[in-house]
N, C-alpha and C positions, 0 to 999 in steps of 0.2 A: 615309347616315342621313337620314330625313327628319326636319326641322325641326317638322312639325306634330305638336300635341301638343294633346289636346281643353281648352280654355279657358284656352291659353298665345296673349298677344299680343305681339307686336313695337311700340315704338313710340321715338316720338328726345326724350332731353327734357334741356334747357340746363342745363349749370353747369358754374359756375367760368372761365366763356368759351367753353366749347368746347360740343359738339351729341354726346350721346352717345348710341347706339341700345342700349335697354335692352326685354331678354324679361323679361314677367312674368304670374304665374299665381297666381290664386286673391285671398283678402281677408280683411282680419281686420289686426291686428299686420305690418310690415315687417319681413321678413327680406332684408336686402340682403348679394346676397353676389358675391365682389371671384374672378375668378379669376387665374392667374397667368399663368406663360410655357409653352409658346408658344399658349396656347390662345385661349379667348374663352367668351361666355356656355354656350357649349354643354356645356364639361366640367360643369354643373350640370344636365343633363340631365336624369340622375335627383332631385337632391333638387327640383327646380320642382316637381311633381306632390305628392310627400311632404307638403313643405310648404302647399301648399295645401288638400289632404286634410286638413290638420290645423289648416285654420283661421289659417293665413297669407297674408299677401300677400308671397310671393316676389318677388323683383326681381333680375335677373341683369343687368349691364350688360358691355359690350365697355370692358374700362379703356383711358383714353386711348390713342392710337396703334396699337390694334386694331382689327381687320374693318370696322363699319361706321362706326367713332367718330370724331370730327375726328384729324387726326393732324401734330400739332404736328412741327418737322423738324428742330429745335434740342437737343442734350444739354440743355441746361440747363431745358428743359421737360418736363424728366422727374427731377428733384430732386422729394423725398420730400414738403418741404413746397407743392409745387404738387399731387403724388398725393394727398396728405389735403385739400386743398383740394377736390378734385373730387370726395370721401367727401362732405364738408361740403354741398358743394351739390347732389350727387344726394340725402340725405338733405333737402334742403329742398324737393326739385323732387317727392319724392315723397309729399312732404305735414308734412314735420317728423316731427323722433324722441320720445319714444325708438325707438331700431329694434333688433333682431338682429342684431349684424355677421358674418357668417360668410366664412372665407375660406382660402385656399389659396395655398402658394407666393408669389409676390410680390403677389399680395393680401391674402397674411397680412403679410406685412412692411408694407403698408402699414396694415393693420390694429393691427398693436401698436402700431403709432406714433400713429395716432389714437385710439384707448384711452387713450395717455397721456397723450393731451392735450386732449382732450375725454368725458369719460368722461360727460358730464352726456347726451351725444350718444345713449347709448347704454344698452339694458336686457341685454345682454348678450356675451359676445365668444365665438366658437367658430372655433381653429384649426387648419388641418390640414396636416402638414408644411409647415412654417414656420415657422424660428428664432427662439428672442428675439431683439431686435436684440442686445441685451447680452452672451450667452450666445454669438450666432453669433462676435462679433469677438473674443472670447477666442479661441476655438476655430477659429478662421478663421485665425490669426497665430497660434496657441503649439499647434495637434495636426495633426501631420503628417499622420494621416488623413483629416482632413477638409480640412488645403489642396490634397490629391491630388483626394478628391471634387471639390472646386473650381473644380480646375485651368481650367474652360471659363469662368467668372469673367474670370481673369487674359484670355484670349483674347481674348475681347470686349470689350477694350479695344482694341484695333487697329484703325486704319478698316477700312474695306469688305471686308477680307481675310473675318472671319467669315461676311456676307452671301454672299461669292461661292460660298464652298466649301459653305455648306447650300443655297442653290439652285440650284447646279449638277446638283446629285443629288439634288433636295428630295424625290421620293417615298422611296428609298431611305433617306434621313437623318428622314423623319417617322416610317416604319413601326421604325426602329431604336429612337427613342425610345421609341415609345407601344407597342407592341407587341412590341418588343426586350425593353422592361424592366419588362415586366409577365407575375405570375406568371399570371392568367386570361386568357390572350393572346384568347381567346374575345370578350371588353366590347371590342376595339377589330378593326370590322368595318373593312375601306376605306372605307366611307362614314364611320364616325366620322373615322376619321384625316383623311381628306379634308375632312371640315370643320372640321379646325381648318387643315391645309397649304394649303389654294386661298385662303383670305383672305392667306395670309403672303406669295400672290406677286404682290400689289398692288405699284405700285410705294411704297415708301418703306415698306412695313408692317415689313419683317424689320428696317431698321435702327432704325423707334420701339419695337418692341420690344426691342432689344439696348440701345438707349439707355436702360433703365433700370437693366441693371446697368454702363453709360459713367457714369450720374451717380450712382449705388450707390456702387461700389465707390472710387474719387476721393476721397470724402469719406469713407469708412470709415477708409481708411490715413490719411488726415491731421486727421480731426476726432474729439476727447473725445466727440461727442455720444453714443454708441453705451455710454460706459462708466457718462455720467451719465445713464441713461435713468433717467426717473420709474416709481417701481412703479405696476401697472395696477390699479386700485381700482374694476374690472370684474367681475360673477361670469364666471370664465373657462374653457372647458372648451379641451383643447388634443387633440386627434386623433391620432397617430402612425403610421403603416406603418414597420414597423421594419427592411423591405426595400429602403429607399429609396436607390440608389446616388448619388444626389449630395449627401442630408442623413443622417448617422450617429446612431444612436438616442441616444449619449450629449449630444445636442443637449439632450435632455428632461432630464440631471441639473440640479438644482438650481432649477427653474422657479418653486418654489412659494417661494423666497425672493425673488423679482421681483412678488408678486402677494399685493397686500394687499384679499385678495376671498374669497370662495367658491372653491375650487379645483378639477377633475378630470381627470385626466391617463387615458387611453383608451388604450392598444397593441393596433394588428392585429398579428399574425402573418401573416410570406410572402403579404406584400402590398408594393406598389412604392407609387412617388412618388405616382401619381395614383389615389390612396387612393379617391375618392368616387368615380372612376370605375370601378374594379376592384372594389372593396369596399361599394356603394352599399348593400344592406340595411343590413350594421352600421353603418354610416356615419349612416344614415338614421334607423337605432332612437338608437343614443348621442344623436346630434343634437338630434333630439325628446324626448326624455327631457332633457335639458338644458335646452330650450330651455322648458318645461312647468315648471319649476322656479323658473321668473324670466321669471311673466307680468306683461303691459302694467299698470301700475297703472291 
C-alpha cells in the first residue's frame, strides 16, 4: 500500500518525553485517533481523508513503542498511566482540546481511561472494539469464553518466547491475523499487511508492543482499579464488529450503566476485529454522524 494520500502529512511532534511520528490530514476540530496492536497510524487509512472531507483535523499518531515513535524498552513504560500521559500531551502538541478521541483496540483501552479521567480533555469519545476496562475484567476472570478468546494475553507474558515464535514466520503469522480473520479478506492487500509487519521487525518494536499487555495484564489480576473505574461523563458512541474472535460481543452488555453521557451502541454484522479497516464506509457514516452531534463549542 502506498502511504501517499492527497493532503495527508507526516510529521514528529514531543510529548510526555518521548518524539512521536503523527499522520494528519485535513483542519478544522481535532480528531485524534489512538490505534492498537499490532498496527500503527495506517489502520486509519481510511477515516484520515473522511474526516478531513468533513471538516476535521485528523491526527493519527504511531502510540508509543510503534514504527516511527521513540520506543521506550522497559515494561513499566508501558503502564496505562504513562499511555494517557502521552494522550495528554499529543492533545497539547497539537494545539489543546477539546478534541474527538477516537480509537481502537488498545487505543481504546487507553481511551476509556482517559475519559475518565479527563473528560474536560475531550468533546467527544468513539470506540471501536475495545472493552470497558470494567466490563473486560469481569469477563476476563468469571466467562470462560472470553478467557479462551484471551488466551494470547496469558502468553505474552513470558519473555521473548512470544517475539521468537511471531517473527520466526512473521509473514505467515501477519497474513493469519489480518486477513485470516477477516470476513472481506479483499481490504488487506500484502501491501496493507506489510505495512503494518515490516515496522514490527525493527529491532525491539515486537517486544514494546507485547509490553503493553506485560504491564496490562500484572495490574489487572492484582489491582481493584479496573472494578472502581469512574463512569465516563463523555458523549460516547462505542462501535462493535460482532465477528471479533479475540473480543465476544457480550462485552457490549451493560455499557450504558458505566456512562453517565449521551449514549450509542453501533453493531456491524460478519465483520472482524479490525472493523474500520474491513468495514470503513459504515464505520465512516456512524462516526460522522456522531461526531456532528457534539460540535467544537
Amino acid at each position: 500500500m502506498s502511504d501517499a494520500q492527497p493532503g495527508l502529512t507526516e510529521e514528529f511532534l514531543f510529548a510526555n518525553g518521548l518524539r512521536f511520528h503523527v499522520a494528519t490530514q485535513g483542519s478544522g476540530p481535532v480528531a485524534l485517533l489512538l490505534h492498537g496492536f499490532p498496527e500503527n497510524w495506517r489502520s486509519w487509512r481510511h477515516q484520515l481523508p473522511a474526516l478531513a472531507a468533513a471538516g476535521f483535523r485528523a491526527a493519527a499518531p504511531d502510540l508509543r513503542g510503534y514504527n516511527l515513535t521513540d520506543r521506550p524498552a522497559r515494561v513499566v513504560d508501558y503502564r496505562m498511566h504513562r499511555l494517557a500521559g502521552d494522550v495528554q500531551g499529543l492533545i497539547a502538541a497539537l494545539g489543546g482540546g477539546p478534541v474527538h478521541l477516537i480509537a481502537h483496540d488498545w487505543g481504546g483501552a487507553i481511551a476509556w481511561f482517559y475519559a475518565a479521567r479527563r473528560p474536560q480533555d475531550l468533546l467527544s469519545l468513539t470506540i471501536l472494539n475495545a472493552p470497558h476496562p470494567k466490563i473486560f475484567r469481569r469477563h476476563l476472570f468469571g466467562n470462560l469464553r472470553q478467557l479462551r478468546r484471551s488466551w494470547y494475553m496469558f502468553y505474552f507474558q513470558l519473555p521473548w518466547l512470544p517475539e521468537r515464535h511471531i517473527l520466526r514466520d512473521a509473514k505467515n503469522q501477519f497474513d493469519r491475523m489480518f486477513r485470516g480473520w477477516a470476513f472481506r479478506k479483499e481490504m488487506f492487500s500484502d501491501d496493507v499487511i506489510a505495512g503494518f509487519r515490516e515496522p514490527m521487525l525493527a529491532p525491539g518494536a515486537l517486544t514494546a508492543a507485547i509490553n503493553y499487555y506485560r504491564a496490562s495484564l500484572r495490574r489487572l489480576a492484582t489491582s481493584n482499579e479496573a472494578a472502581g473505574f469512574p463512569k465516563i461523563k463523555v458523549p460516547t458512541q462505542v462501535i462493535w464488529a460482532e465477528k471479533d474472535r479475540a473480543l465476544g460481543p457480550e462485552l457490549c452488555d451493560g455499557l450504558e450503566q458505566e456512562i453517565d453521557a449521551p449514549f450509542e451502541l453501533r453493531r456491524i454484522a460478519d465483520c472482524s476485529h479490525w472493523v474500520q479497516q474491513e468495514q470503513p464506509e459504515q464505520v465512516n457514516e456512524y462516526m460522522l454522524e456522531f461526531l456532528r452531534k457534539h460540535p467544537a463549542h
